[in-house]
ROSE-4610 file (N, C-alpha, C; in Angstrom, 1 decimal, always signed):
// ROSE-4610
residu = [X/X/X/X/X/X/X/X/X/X/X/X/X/X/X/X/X/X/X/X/X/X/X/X/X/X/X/X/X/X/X/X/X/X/X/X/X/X/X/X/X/X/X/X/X/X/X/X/X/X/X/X/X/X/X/X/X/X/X/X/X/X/X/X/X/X/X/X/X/X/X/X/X/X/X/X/X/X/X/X/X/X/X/X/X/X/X/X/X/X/X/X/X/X/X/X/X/X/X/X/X/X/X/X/X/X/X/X/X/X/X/X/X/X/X/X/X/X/X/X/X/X/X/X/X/X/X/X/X/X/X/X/X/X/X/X/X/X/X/X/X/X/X/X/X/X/X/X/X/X/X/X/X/X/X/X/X/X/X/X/X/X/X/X/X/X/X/X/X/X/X/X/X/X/X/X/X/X/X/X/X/X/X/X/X/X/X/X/X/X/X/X/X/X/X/X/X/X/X/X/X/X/X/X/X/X/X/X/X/X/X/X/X/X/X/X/X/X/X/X/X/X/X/X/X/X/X/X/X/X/X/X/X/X/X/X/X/X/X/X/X/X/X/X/X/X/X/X/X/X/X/X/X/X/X/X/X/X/X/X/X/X/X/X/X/X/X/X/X/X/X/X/X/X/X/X/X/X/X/X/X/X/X/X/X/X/X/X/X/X/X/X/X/X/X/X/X/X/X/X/X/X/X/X/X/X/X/X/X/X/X/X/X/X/X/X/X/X/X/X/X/X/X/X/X/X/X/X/X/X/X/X/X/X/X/X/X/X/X/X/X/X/X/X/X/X/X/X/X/X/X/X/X/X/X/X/X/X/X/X/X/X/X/X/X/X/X/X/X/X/X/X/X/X/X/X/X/X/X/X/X/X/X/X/X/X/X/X/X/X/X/X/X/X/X/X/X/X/X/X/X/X/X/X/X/X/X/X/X/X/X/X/X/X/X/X/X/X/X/X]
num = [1/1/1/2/2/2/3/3/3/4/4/4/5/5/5/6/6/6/7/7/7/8/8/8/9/9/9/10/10/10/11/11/11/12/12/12/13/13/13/14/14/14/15/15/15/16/16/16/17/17/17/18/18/18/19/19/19/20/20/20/21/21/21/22/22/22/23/23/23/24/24/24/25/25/25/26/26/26/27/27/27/28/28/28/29/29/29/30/30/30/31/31/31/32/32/32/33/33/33/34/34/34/35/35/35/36/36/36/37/37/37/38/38/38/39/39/39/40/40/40/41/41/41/42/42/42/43/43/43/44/44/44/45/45/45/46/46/46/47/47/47/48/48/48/49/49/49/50/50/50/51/51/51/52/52/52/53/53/53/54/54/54/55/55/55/56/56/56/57/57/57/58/58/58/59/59/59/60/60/60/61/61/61/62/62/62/63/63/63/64/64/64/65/65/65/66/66/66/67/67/67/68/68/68/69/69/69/70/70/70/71/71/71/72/72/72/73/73/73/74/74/74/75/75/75/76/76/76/77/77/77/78/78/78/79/79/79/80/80/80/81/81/81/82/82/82/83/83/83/84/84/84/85/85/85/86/86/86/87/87/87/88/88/88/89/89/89/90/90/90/91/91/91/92/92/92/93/93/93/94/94/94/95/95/95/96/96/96/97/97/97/98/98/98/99/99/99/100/100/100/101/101/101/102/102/102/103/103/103/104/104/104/105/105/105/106/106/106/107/107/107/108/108/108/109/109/109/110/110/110/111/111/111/112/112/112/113/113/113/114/114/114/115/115/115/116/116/116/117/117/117/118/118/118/119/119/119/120/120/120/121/121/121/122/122/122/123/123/123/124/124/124/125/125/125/126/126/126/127/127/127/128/128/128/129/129/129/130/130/130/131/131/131/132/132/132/133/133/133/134/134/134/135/135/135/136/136/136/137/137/137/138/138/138/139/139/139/140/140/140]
x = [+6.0/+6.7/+7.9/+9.0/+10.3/+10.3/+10.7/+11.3/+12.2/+13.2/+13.7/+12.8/+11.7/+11.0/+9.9/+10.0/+9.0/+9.6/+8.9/+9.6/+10.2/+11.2/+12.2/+10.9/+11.2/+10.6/+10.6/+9.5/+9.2/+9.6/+10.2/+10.2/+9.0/+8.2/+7.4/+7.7/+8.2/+8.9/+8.2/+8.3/+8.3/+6.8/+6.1/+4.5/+3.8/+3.1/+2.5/+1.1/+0.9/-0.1/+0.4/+1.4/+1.3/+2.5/+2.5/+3.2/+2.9/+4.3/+3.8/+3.8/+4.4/+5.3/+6.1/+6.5/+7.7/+7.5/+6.8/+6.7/+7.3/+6.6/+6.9/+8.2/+8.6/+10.4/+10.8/+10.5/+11.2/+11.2/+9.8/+10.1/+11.1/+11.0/+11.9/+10.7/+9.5/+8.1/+8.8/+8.8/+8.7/+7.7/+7.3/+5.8/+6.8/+6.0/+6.7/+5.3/+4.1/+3.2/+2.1/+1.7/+0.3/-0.5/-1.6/-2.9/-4.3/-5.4/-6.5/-6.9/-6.8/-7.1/-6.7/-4.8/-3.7/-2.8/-1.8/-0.7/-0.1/+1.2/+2.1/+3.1/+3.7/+4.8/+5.3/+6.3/+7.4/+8.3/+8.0/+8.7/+9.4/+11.2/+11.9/+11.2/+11.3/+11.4/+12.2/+13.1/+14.1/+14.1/+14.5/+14.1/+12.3/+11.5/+10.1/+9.3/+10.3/+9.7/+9.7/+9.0/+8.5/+9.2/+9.1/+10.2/+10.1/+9.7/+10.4/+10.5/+11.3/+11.6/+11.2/+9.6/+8.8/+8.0/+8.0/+7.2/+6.0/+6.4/+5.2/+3.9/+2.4/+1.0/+0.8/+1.3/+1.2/+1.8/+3.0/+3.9/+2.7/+2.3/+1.0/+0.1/-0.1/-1.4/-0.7/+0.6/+1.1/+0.8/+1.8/+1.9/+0.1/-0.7/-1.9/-2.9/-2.7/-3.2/-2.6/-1.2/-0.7/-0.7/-0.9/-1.2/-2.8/-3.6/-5.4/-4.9/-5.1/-4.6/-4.2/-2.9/-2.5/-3.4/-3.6/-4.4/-6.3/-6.7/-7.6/-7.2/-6.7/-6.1/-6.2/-5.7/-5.2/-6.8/-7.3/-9.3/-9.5/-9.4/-10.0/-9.4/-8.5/-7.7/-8.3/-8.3/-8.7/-10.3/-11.1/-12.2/-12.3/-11.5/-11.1/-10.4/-10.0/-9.0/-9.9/-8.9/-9.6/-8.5/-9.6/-9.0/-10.1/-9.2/-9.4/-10.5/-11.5/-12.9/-12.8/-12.0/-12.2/-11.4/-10.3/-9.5/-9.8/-8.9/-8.9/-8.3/-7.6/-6.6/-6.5/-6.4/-6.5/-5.3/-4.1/-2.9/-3.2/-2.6/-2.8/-1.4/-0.3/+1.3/+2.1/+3.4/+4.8/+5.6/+6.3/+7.8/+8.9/+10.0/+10.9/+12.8/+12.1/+13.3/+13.1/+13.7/+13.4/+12.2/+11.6/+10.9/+9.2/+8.4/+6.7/+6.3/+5.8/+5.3/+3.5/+3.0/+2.0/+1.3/+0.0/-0.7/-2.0/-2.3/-4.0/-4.6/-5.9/-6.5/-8.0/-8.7/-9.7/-11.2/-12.1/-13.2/-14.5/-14.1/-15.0/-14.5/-15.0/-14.7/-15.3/-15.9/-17.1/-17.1/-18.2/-17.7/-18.0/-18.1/-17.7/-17.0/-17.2/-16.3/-15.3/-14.2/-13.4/-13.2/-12.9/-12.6/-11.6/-10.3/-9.1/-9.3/-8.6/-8.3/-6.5/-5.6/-4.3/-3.8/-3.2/-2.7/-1.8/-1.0/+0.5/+0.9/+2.1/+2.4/+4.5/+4.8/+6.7/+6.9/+8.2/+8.6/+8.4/+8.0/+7.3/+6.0/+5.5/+4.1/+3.1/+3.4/+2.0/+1.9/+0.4/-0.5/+0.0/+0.1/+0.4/-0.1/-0.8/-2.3/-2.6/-4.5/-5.0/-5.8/-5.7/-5.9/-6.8/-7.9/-9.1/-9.8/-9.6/-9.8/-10.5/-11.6/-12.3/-12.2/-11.6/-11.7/-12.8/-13.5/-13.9/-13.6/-14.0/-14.0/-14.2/-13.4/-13.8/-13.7/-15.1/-14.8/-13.5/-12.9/-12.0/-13.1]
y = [-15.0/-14.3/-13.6/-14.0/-13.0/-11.7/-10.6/-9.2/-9.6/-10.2/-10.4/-11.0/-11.8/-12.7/-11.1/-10.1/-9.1/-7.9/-7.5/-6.8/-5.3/-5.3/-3.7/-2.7/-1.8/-1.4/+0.5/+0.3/+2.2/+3.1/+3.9/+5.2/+6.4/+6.7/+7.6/+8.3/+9.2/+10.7/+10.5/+8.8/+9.3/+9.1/+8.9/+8.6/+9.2/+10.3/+11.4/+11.5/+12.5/+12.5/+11.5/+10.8/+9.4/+9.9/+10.2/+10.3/+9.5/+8.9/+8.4/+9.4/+10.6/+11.5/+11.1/+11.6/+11.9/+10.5/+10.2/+9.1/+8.1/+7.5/+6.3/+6.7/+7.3/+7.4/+7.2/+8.3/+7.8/+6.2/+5.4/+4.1/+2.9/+3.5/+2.7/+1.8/+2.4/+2.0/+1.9/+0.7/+0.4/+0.2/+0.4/+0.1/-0.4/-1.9/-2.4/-2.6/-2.3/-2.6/-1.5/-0.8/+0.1/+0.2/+0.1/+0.0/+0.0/+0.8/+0.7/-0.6/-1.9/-2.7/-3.9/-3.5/-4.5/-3.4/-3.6/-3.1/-4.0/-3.7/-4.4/-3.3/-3.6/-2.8/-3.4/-3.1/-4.2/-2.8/-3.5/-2.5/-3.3/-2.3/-3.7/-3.4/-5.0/-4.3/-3.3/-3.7/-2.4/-1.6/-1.0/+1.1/+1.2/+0.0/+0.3/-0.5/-0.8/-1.8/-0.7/-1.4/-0.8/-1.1/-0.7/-1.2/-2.6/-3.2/-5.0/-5.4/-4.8/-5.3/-6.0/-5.7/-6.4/-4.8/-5.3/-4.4/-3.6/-2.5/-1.4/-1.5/-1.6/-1.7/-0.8/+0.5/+1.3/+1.5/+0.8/+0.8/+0.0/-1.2/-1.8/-1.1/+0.2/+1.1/+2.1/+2.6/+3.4/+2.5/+1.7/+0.8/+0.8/+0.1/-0.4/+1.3/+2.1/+3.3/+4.0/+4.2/+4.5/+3.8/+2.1/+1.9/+1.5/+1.5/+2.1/+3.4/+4.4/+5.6/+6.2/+5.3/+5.6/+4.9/+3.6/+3.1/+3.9/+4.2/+4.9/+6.5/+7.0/+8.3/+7.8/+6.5/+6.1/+6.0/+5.3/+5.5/+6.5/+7.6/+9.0/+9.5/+9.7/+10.1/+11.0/+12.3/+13.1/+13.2/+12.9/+12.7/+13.6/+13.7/+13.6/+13.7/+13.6/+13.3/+12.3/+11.3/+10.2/+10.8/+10.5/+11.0/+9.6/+9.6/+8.4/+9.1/+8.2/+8.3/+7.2/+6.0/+5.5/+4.2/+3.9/+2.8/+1.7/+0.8/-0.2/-1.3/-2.0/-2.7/-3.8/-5.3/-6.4/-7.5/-7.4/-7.4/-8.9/-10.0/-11.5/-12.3/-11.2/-12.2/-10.7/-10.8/-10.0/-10.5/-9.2/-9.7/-9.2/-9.8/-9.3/-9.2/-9.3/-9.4/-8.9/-9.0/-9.0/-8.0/-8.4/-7.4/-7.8/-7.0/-7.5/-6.7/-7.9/-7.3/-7.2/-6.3/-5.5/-5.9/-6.4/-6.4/-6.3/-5.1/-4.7/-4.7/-5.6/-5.9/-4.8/-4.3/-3.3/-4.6/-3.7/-4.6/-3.6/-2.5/-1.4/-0.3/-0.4/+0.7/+1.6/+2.8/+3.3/+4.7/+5.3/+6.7/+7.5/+7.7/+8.3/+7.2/+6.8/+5.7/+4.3/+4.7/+2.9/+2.1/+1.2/+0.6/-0.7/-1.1/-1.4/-2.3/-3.5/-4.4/-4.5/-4.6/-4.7/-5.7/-6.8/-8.0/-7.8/-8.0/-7.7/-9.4/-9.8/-10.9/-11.0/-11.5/-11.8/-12.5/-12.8/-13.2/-14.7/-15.4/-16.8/-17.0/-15.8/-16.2/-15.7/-16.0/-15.5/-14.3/-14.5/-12.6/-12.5/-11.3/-10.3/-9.7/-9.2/-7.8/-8.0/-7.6/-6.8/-5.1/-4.7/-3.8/-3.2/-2.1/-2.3/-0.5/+0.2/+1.7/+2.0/+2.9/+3.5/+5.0/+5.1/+6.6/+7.1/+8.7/+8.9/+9.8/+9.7/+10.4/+12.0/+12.5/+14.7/+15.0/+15.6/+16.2/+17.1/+17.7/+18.7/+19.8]
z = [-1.5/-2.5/-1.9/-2.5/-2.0/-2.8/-2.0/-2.7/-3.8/-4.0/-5.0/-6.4/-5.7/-7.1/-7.4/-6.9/-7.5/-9.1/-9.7/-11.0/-9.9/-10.9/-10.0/-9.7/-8.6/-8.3/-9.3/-9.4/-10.3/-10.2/-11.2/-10.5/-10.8/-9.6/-9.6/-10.1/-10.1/-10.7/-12.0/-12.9/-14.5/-15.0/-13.1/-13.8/-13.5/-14.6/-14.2/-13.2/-12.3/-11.2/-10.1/-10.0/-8.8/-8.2/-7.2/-6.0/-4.7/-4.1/-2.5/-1.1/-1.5/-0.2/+0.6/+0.9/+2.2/+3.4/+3.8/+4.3/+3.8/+2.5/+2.1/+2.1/+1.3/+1.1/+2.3/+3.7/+4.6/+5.9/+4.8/+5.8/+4.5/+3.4/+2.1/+1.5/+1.5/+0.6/-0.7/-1.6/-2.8/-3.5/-4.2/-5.4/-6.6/-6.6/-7.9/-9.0/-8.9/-9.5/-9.1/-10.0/-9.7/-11.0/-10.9/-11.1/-10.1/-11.1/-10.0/-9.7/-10.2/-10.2/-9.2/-9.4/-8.7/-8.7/-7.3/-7.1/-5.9/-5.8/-4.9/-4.8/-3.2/-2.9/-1.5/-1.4/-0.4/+0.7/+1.5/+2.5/+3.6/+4.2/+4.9/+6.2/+7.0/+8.4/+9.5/+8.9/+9.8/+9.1/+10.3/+10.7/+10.7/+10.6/+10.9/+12.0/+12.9/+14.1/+15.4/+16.3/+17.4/+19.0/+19.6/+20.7/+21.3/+20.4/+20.7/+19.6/+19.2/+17.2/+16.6/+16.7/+15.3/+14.7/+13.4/+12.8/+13.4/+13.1/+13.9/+13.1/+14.1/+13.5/+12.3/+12.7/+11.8/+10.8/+10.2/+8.9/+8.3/+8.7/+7.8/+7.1/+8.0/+7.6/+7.2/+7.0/+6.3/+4.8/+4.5/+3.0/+2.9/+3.4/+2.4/+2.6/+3.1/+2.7/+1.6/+1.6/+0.4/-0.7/-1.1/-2.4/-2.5/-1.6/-1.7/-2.0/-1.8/-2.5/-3.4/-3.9/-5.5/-6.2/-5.8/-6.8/-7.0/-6.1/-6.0/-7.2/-6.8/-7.9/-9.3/-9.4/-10.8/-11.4/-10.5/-11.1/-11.2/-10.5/-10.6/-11.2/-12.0/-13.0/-13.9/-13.9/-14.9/-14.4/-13.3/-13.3/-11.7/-11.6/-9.6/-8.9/-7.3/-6.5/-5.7/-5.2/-4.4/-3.0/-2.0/-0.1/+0.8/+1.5/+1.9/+3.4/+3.3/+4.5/+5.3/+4.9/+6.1/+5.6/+7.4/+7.0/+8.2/+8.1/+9.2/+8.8/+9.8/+9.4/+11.0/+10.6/+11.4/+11.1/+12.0/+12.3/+13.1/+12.1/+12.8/+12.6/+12.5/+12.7/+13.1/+12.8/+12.5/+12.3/+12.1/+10.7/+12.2/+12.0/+12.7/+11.9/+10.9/+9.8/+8.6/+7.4/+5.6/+5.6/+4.1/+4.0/+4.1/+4.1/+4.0/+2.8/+2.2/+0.5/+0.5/+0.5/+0.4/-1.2/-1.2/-2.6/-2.2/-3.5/-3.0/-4.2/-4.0/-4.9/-4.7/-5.7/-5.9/-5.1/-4.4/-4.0/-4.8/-5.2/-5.7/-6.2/-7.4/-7.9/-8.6/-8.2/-8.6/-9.1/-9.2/-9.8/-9.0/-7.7/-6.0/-5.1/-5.1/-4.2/-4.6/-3.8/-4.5/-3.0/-3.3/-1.8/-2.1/-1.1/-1.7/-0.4/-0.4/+0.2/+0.0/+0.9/+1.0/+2.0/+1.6/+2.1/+2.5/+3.7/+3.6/+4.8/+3.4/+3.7/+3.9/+4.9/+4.8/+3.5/+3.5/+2.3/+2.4/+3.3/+3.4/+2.9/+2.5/+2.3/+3.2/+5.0/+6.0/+5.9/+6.0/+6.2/+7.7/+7.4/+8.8/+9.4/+8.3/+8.0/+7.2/+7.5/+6.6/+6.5/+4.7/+5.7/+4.7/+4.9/+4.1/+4.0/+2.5/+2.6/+1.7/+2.5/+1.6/+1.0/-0.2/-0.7/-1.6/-1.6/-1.9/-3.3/-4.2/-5.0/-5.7/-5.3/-5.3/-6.4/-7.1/-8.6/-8.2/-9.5/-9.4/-9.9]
């Protein structure tokens, strides 16, 4: 899937409770899709690679903790805050160019716990990462 074949990307500001922070903005995190269910979001490689110019391990686990996370919130909505207990992520390519589009599909979703699966694939299609978070669910 190319960045361009994805729907424009959101503006948080107009969706109440869902923020990414200061991070995502500062690697150029997009979210063109959220839901607890499904979400997607696309981030470029440059300005997030490592000193041999491929994508750094951890921009992967930046993007699929942040949309496990929003999407996590979006379940706990009015019920909760969801905080993440536990991540991990298994890195089987890199990008050295364009952008890697990020989609996370729900594996659980419960009334204490959600748990998020996040693909992150180049604009060819190959997985790169995956990456896999469990949040917990905090009454308010």
């Amino acid at each position: 899937m190319k960045r361009d074949d994805l729907p424009e990307p959101l503006n948080l500001a107009q969706l109440v409770g869902v923020s990414a922070g200061d991070l995502c903005a500062a690697m150029n995190i997009e979210f063109h899709k959220l839901s607890p269910e499904h979400s997607i979001a696309s981030m470029p490689v440059a300005g997030n690679t490592q000193s041999f110019g491929i994508l750094h391990g951890g921009a992967y686990v930046v993007i699929g903790e942040s949309l496990g996370s929003i999407s996590a919130n979006m379940h706990a909505a009015g019920n909760g805050m969801a905080v993440g207990i536990e991540i991990n992520a298994t890195h089987t390519g890199s990008a050295k160019s364009g952008y890697v589009i990020a989609e996370c599909t729900a594996l659980h979703l419960g009334r204490t716990l959600t748990t998020h699966e996040i693909v992150c694939r180049d604009e060819d299609g190959r997985r790169l990462s995956t990456v896999r978070i469990t949040n917990l669910i905090k009454k308010l």
